[in-house]
C-alpha positions in Angstrom: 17.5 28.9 9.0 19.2 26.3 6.6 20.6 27.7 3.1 19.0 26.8 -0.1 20.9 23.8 -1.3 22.8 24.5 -5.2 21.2 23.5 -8.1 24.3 21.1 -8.7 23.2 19.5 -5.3 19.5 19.2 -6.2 20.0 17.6 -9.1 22.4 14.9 -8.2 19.9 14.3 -5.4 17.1 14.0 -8.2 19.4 11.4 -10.2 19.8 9.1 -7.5 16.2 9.1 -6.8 15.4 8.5 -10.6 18.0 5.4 -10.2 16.9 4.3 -6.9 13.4 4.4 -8.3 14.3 2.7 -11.8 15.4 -0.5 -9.6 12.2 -0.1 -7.7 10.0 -0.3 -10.5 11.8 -3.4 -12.0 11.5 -5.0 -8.6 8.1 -4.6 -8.1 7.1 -5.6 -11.7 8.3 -8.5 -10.4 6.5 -8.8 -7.1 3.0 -8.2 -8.7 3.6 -11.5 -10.2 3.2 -12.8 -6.6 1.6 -10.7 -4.7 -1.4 -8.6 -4.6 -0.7 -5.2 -6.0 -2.9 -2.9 -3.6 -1.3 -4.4 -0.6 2.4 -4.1 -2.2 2.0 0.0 -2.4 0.4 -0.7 1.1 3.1 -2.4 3.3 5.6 -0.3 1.4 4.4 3.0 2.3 3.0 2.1 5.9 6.4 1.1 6.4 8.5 3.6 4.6 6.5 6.3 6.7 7.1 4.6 9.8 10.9 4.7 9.5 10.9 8.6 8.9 9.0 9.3 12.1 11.6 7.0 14.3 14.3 8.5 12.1 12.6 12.2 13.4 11.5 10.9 16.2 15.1 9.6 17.8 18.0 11.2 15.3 18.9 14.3 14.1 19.7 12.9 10.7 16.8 15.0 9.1 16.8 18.1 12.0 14.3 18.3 14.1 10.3 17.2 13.3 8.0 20.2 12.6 4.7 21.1 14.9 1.1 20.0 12.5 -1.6 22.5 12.9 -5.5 20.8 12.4 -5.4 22.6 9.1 -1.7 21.3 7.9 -3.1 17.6 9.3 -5.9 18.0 6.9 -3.8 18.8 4.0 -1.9 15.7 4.7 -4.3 13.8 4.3 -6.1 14.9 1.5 -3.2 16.3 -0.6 -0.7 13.8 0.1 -1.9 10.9 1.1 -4.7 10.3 -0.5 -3.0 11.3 -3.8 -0.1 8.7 -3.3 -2.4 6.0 -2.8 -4.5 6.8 -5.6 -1.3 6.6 -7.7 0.4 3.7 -6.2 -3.5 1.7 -7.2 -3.1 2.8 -10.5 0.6 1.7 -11.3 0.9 -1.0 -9.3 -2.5 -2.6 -11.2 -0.5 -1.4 -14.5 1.8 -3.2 -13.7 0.3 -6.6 -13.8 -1.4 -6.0 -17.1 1.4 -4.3 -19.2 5.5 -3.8 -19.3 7.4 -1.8 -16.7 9.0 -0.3 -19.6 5.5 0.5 -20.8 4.2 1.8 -18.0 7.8 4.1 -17.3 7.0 6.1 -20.3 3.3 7.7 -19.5 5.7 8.6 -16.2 7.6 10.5 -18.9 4.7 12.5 -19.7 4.5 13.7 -16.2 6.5 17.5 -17.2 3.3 18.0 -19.8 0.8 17.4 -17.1 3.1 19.8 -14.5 3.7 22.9 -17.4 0.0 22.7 -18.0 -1.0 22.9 -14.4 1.2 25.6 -13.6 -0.7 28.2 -16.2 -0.6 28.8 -19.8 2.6 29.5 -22.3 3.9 33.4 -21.7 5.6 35.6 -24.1 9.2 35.4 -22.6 12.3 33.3 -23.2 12.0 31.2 -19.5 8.5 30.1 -20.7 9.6 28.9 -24.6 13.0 27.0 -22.6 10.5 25.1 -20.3 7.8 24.1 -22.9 10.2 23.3 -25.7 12.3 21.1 -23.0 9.0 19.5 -22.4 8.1 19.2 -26.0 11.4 17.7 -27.0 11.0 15.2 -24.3 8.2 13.9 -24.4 9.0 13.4 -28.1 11.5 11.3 -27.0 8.9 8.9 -25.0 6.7 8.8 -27.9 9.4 7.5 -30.4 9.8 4.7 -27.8 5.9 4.3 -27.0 5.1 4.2 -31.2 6.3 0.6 -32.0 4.1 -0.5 -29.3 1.0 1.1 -30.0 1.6 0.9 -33.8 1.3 -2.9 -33.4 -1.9 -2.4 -30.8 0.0 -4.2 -28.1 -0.5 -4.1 -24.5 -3.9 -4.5 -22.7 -6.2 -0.5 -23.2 -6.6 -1.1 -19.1 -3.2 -1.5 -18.4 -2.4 1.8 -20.4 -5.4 3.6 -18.9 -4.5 3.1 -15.4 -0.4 4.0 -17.0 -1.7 7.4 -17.8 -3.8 8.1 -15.1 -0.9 7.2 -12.6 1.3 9.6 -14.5 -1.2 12.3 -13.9 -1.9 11.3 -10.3 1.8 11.4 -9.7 2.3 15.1 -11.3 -0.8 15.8 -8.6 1.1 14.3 -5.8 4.3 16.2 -7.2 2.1 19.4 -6.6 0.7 19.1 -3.6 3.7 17.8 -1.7 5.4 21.5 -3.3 2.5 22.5 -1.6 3.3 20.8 1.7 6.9 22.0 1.4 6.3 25.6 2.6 5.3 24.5 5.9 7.7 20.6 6.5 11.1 19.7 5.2 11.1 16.9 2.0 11.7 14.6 4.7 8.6 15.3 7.2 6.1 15.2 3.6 7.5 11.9 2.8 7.2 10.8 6.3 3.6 12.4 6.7 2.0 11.7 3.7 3.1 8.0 2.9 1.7 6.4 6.3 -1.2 8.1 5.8 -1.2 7.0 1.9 -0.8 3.4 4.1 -4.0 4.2 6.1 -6.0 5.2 3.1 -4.5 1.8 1.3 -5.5 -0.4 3.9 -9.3 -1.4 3.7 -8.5 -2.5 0.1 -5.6 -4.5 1.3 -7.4 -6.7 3.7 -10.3 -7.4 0.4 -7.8 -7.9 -1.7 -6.2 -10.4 0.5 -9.4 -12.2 1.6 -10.3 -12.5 -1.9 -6.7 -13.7 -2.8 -7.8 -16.2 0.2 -11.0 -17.3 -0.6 -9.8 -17.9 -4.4 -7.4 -20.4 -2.2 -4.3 -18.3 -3.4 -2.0 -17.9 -0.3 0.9 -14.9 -0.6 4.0 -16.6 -1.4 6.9 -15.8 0.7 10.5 -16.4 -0.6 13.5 -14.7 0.3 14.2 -12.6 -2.9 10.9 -11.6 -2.7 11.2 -10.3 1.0 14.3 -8.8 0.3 13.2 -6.7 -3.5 10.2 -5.2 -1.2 12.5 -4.3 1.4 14.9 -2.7 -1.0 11.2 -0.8 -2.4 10.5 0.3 1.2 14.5 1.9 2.2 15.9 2.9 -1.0 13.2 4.0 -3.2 11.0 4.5 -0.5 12.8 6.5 2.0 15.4 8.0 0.5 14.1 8.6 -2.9 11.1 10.1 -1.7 13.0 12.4 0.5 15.4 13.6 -2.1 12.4 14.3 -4.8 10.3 16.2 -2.0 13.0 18.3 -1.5 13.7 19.1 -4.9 10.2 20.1 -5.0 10.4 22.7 -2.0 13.3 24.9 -3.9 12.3 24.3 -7.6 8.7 24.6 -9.6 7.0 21.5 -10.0 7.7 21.4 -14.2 11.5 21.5 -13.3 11.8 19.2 -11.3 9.3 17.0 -13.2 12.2 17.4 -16.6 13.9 14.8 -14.4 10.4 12.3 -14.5 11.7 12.0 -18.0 14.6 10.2 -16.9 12.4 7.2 -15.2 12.1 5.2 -18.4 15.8 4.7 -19.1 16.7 4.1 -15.9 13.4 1.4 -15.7 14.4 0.1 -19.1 18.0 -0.4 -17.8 16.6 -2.6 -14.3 14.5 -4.5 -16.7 16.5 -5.2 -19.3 18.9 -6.2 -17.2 16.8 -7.7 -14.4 14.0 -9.2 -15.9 15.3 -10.0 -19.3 13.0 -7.4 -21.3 13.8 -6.4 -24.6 14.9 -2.7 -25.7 13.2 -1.5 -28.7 15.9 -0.2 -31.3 14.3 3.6 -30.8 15.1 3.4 -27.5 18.5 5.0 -28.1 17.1 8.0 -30.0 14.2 8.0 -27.6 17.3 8.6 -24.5 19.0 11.2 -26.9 15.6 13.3 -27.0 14.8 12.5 -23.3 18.0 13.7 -21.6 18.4 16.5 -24.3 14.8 17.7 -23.1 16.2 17.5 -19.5 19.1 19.5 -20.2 17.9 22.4 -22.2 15.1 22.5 -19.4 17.8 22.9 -16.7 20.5 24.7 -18.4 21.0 28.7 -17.6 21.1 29.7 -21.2 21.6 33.5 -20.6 24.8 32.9 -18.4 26.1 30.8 -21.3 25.6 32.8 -24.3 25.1 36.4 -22.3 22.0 38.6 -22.1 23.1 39.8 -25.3 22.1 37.2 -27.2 18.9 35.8 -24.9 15.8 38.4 -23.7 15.9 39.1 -20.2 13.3 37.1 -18.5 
């Protein structure tokens, strides 16, 4: 049986995924200007889940693929995939009626959703570290949200469907911990996108006949090909793989601290990418955000001593 991976390790995985996934979002901000939304989170997962079984299937890059009992199938489905393609409807149609960087920050909220889930506040010092980490940053995201919604900008439906992808994604987060007792970060990602694919696919062929009979033909283009193919390996793939298995050796909250990372890095790839503008709270908003992070993952008691700190 493999070794649990070091915390050190985990997390460097998790911050790749969060940049990996920052490019991704920027990228298909700008694919949703030319093609349908539904079947974007379609083609990307169908494929994406494709290349982890033939990665399983004929490497040994990921170890060897796990036996799926009829109850463990079921769970697939209905706890992973459907999940993801409920999420990847909600974001992706976010995104055509609001900002990446808009949408990024409900993701932000995602550590709320997770602390909440996982049971009420208790009276000991590993509870107060996780809900003031989660406090501090999400204070973070609403300091870079305010200008926004003090002016009423954005479209209510486009931060509706934000919010309800964040909580959709904190689901997903939960049941693919789930998953993680019985497959490898790998095998979930692998398992539950193509089926994510399956779920996404009736709406895909609607939304492309209506995209046809409203005499709208997909556009194909080269950068275009090339963004979704970067979305389907890199973001995709490995991304996925790295955050799934975070989520099999840490709680669902911690490894959600990171979520509050996705804004900066989206803000970075749009800024950069797609020539959006960065508030000026945006650098107090990062302070608060990776503060929140690090107080949420630091091991205060070996730092200042049980003296100092309660025993957990």
């Amino acid at each position: 049986m493999k070794s649990k991976p070091s915390n050190s390790a985990i997390s460097s995985g998790l911050l790749l995924a969060i940049f990996l996934w920052g490019a991704s979002n920027a990228g298909t901000k700008f694919m949703v200007g030319f093609w349908p939304p539904i079947s974007i989170g379609c083609t990307r997962f169908t494929f994406a889940g494709l290349i982890l079984l033939a990665l399983f299937r004929w490497t040994k890059i990921f170890g060897k693929a796990s036996s799926i009992s009829k109850d463990l199938n079921r769970q697939l489905w209905w706890r992973g995939g459907l999940t993801l393609a409920l999420y990847i409807i909600a974001f992706n149609f976010a995104l055509t009626l609001t900002s990446v960087s808009h949408v990024a920050l409900y993701l932000g909220a995602a550590p709320v959703w997770a602390l909440l889930w996982e049971g009420a506040p208790e009276r000991n010092w590993k509870s107060f570290q996780r809900y003031a980490a989660a406090v501090l940053a999400l204070s973070g995201v609403v300091i870079l949200f305010w200008p926004a919604l003090k002016m009423g900008s954005g479209n209510l439906l486009g931060e509706i469907l934000a919010l309800g992808g964040s909580i959709l994604w904190t689901n997903y987060g939960r049941q693919c911990r789930v998953l993680g007792a019985h497959l490898s970060g790998a095998e979930v990602s692998a398992q539950t996108f193509w089926r994510a694919g399956v779920f996404l696919l009736p709406f895909s062929s609607v939304e492309l006949c209506l995209r046809e009979a409203a005499h709208r033909p997909l556009v194909f283009r080269a950068d275009l090909v090339l963004i979704h193919l970067f979305c389907i390996l890199a973001s995709g793939v490995v991304a996925f793989a790295l955050w799934n298995n975070a989520l099999r050796h840490w709680k669902t909250s911690q490894v959600y601290l990171f979520n509050n990372l996705i804004p900066i890095s989206t803000m970075t790839w749009a800024s950069v990418f797609l020539h959006e503008s960065i508030a000026a709270t945006f650098w107090l908003a990062m302070i608060l955000i990776v503060a929140g992070v690090l107080i949420g993952q630091a091991n205060w008691q070996k730092i200042f001593g049980k003296r100092w700190l309660p025993t957990e």
